[in-house]
Every structure is written in C-alpha cells, then in structure tokens.
DRENDO-1510 file (C-alpha; in Angstrom, 1 decimal, always signed):
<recs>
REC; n; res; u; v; w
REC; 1; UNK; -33.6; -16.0; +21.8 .
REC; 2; UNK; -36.4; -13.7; +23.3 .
REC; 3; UNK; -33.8; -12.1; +25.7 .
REC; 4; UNK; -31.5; -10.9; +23.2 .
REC; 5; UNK; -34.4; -9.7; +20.7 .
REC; 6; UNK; -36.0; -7.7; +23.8 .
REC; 7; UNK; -33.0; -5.2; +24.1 .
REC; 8; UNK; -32.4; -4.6; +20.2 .
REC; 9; UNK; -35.8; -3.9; +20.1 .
REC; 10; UNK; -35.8; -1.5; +22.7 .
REC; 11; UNK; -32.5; +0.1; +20.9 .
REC; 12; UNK; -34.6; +0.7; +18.0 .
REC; 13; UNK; -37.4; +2.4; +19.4 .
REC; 14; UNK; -34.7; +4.5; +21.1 .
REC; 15; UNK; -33.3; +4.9; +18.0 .
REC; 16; UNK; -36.3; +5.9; +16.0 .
REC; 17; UNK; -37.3; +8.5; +18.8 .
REC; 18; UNK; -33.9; +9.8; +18.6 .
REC; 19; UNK; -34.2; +9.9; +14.5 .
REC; 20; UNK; -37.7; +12.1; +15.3 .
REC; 21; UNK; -36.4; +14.3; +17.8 .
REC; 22; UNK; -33.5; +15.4; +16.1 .
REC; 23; UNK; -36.2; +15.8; +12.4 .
REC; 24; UNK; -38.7; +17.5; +14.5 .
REC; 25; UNK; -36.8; +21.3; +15.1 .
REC; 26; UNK; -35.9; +21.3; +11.3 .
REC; 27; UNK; -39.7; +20.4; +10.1 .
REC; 28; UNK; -40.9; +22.8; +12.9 .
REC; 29; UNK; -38.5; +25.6; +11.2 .
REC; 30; UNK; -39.2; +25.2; +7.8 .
REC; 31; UNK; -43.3; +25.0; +8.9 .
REC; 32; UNK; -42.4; +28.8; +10.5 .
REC; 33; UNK; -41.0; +29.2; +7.4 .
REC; 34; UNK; -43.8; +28.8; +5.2 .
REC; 35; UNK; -45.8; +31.1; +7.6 .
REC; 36; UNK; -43.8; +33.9; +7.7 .
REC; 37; UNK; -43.7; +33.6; +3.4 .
REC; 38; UNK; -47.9; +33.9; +3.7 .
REC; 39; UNK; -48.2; +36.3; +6.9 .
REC; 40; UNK; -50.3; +39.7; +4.9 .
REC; 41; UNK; -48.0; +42.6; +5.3 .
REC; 42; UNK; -48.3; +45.9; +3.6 .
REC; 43; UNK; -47.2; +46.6; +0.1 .
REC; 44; UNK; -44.0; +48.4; +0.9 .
REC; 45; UNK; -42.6; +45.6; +3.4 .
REC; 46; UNK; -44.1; +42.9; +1.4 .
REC; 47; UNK; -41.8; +44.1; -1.5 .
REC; 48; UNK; -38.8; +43.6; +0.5 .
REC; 49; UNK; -39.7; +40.2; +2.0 .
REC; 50; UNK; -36.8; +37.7; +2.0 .
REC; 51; UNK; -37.6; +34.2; +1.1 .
REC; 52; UNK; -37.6; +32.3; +4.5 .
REC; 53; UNK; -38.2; +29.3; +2.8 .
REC; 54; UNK; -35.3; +29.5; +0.6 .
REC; 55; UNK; -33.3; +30.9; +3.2 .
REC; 56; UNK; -34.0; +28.2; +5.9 .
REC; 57; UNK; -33.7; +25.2; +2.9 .
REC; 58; UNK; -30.2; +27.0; +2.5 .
REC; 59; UNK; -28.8; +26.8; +6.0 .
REC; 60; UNK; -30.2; +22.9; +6.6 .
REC; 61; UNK; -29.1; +22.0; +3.3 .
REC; 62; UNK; -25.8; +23.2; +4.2 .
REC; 63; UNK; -25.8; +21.9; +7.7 .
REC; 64; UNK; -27.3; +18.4; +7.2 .
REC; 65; UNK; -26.9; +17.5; +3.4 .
REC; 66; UNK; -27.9; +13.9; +4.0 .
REC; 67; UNK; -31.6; +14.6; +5.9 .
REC; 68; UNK; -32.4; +17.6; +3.9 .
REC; 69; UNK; -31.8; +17.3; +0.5 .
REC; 70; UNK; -33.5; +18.3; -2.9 .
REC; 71; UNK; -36.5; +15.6; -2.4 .
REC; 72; UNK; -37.3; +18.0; +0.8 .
REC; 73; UNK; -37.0; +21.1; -1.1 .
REC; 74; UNK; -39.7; +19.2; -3.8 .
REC; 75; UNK; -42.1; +18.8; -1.1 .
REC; 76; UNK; -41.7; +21.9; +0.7 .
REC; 77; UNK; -42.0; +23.6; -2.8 .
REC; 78; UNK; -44.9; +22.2; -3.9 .
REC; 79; UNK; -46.5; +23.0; -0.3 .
REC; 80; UNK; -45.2; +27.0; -1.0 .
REC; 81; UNK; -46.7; +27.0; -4.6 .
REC; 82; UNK; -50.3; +26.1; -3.1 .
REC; 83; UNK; -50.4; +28.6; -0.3 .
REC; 84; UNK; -49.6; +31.2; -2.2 .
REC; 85; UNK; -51.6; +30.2; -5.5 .
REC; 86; UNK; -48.3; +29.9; -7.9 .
REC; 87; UNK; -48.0; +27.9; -11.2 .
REC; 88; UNK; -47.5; +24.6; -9.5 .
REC; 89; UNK; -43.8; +23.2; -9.2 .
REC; 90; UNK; -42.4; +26.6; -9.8 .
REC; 91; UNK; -41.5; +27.2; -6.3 .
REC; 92; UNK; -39.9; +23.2; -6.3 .
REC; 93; UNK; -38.0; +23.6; -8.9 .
REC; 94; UNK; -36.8; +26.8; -8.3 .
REC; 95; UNK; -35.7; +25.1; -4.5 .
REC; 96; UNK; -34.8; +22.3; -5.8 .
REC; 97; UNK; -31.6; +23.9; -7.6 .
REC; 98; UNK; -30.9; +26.2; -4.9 .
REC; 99; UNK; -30.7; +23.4; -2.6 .
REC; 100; UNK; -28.9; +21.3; -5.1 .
REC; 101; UNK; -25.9; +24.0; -5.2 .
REC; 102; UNK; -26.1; +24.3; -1.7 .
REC; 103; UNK; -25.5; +20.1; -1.0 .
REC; 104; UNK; -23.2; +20.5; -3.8 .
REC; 105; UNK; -20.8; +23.0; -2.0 .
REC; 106; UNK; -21.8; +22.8; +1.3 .
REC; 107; UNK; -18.3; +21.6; +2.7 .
REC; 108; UNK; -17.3; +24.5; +1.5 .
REC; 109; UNK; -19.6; +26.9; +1.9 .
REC; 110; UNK; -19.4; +25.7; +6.0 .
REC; 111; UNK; -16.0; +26.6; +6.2 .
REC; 112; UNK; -16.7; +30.4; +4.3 .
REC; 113; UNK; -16.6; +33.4; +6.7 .
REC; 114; UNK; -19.5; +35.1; +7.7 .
REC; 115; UNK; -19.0; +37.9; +5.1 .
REC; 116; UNK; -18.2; +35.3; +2.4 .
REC; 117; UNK; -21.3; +32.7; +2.9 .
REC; 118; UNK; -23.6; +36.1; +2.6 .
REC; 119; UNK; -22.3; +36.9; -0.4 .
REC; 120; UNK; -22.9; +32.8; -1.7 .
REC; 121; UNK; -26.1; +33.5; -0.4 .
REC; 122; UNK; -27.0; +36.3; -2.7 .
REC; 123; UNK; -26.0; +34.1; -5.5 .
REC; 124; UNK; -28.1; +31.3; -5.1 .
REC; 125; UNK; -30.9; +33.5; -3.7 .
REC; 126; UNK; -30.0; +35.5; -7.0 .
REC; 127; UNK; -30.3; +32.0; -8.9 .
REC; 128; UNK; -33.7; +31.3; -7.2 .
REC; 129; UNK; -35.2; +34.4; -8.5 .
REC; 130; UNK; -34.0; +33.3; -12.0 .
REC; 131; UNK; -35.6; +30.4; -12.4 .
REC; 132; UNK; -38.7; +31.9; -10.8 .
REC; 133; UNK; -38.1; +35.0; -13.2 .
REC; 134; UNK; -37.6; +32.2; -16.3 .
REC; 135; UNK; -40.9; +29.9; -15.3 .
REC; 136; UNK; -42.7; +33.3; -15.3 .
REC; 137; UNK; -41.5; +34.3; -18.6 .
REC; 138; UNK; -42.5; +30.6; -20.1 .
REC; 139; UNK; -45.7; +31.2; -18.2 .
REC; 140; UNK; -46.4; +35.4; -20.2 .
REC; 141; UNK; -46.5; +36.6; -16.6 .
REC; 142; UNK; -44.6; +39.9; -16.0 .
REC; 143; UNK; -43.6; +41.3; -13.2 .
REC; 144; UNK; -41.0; +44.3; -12.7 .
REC; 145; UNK; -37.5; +43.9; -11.8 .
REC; 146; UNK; -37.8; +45.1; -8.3 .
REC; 147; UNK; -39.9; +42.0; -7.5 .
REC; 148; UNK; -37.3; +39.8; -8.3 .
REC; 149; UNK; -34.4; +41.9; -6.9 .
REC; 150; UNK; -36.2; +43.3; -3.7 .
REC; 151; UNK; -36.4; +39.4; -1.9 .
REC; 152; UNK; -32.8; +39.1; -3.1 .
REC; 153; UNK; -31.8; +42.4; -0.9 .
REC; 154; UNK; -33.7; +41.6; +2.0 .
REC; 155; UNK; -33.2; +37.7; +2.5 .
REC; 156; UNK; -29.1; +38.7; +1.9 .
REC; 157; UNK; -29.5; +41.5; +4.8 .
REC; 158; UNK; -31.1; +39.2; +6.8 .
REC; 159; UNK; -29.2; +36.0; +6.3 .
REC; 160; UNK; -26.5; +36.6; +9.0 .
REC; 161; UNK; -29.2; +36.3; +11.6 .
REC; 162; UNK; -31.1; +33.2; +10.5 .
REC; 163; UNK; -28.0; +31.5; +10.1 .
REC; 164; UNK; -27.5; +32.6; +13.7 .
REC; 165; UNK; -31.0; +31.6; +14.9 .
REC; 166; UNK; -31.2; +28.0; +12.9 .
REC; 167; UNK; -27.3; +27.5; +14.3 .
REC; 168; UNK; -29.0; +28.0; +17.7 .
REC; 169; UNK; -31.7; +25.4; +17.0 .
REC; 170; UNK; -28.4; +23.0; +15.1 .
REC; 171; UNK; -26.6; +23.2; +18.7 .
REC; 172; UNK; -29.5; +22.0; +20.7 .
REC; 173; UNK; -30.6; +19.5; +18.8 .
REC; 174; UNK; -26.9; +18.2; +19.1 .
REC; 175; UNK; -27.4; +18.2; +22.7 .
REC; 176; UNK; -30.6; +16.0; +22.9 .
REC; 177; UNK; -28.4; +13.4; +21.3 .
</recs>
C-alpha cells in the first residue's frame, strides 16, 4: 500500500505546482495592473488613462473563463476601490459585469477579428463606465462626461496591444505545461 500512495502523492504535488505556475503570470499581470491604474501622472494623460484593470480582467476572462471568473473580478475590485479611495464595491461591481459579459461570450468573442474584438471592447469598457457613471449618480457625485468617455478612448486604442502582450504571457505559460 505505501508504494502506490508514494507516486500519487508525488503526482499531486506536481500537480499543485503546475496549478501555481500556470496562476502565477495571470496574478502577476493583474498586480501590474493595479499599479499602472495608481502610478501619479499629470492631469492631461491621467484623463486619458485606460482601465488596465478592466482591460487585463477582459482578455483572462476571455482566455481562461474557468480560473478567472467574476469571483476574481470581486476581489480584484474591491482591492482597486481601496487604492484609489472609491465608494467601496463600486469598482467590483462594475468588474464584475464586465467580466460576466466577457465569460458569457467569450467563445465568441475568441474567434472575432482583431478589428471586431476592439470594437466589443469599447462596449463593455463603455458598460464599465456605466455602472461606474450610475453608482456615482446614486452616490450625488458628479463628474463630467469626458471622465467617463476619455478611459473608454484610450483603453480601446490601446487594447490591440495588451491583447498582444497578455497573448504572449497565454503562450508561455502553455509551454511550462
């Protein structure tokens, strides 16, 4: 009996080292993320910043629907609303049905064309800036409608080459398998 339970054990840890390896690039993404969201820039760039966290939740939501899923975008949410002093959960929820769409359609959304998936990407960024728009509004904050619009611009204009960069980071992790 201790012979055969030697070698299954040793699978496992193999397996659970496997299971951390291939988590670790994504949690190390979404962590860079968060950092480029907080970095101080000035005003006139800042307006313009795309929503990396969104984006990145986006393209491993798409990718690997199973892992990261709306529980992840809760968490990661939360994390976003305390660094940057938000009403807390308005940054999970608003992630939360982004990445809900996006693990909704994502067999579809994989198969889009380059030009296509951008334009699926405005939307839902375009969705995430609603419900952050709509939280605000329950909240009596105000804020003008290039605040909302400006993130949608830029994260769309740069989308083509995160999705590049984060396929880069899909492919090796495939090859550590």
């Amino acid at each position: 009996m201790r012979r055969l339970s030697a070698p299954i054990v040793k699978r496992a840890n193999g397996m659970i080292r496997n299971s951390e390896s291939r988590r670790l690039p994504v949690i190390v993404s979404i962590f860079l993320a968060l950092m480029l969201t907080i970095v101080p820039l000035p005003d006139w760039v800042s307006l313009f910043r795309p929503d990396w966290v969104a984006l990145t939740l986006i393209y491993w939501a798409m990718m690997l629907p199973r892992r990261w899923s709306v529980g992840s975008a809760w968490m990661v949410g939360l994390v976003l609303d305390v660094a940057q002093g938000a009403i807390l959960g308005q940054h999970a929820l608003a992630l939360c049905f982004i990445v809900f769409v996006t693990v909704r359609f994502h067999l579809l959304m994989r198969v889009f064309p380059m030009s296509q998936l951008t334009a699926t990407v405005f939307a839902i960024l375009a969705l995430y800036q609603f419900v952050l728009f709509w939280i605000n509004g329950v909240a009596h904050l105000s804020a003008s409608p290039i605040h909302y619009w400006a993130p949608v611009i830029g994260g769309t204009i740069i989308w083509p080459a995160v999705s590049m960069l984060l396929s880069g980071v899909r492919v090796q992790m495939q090859m550590v398998r």
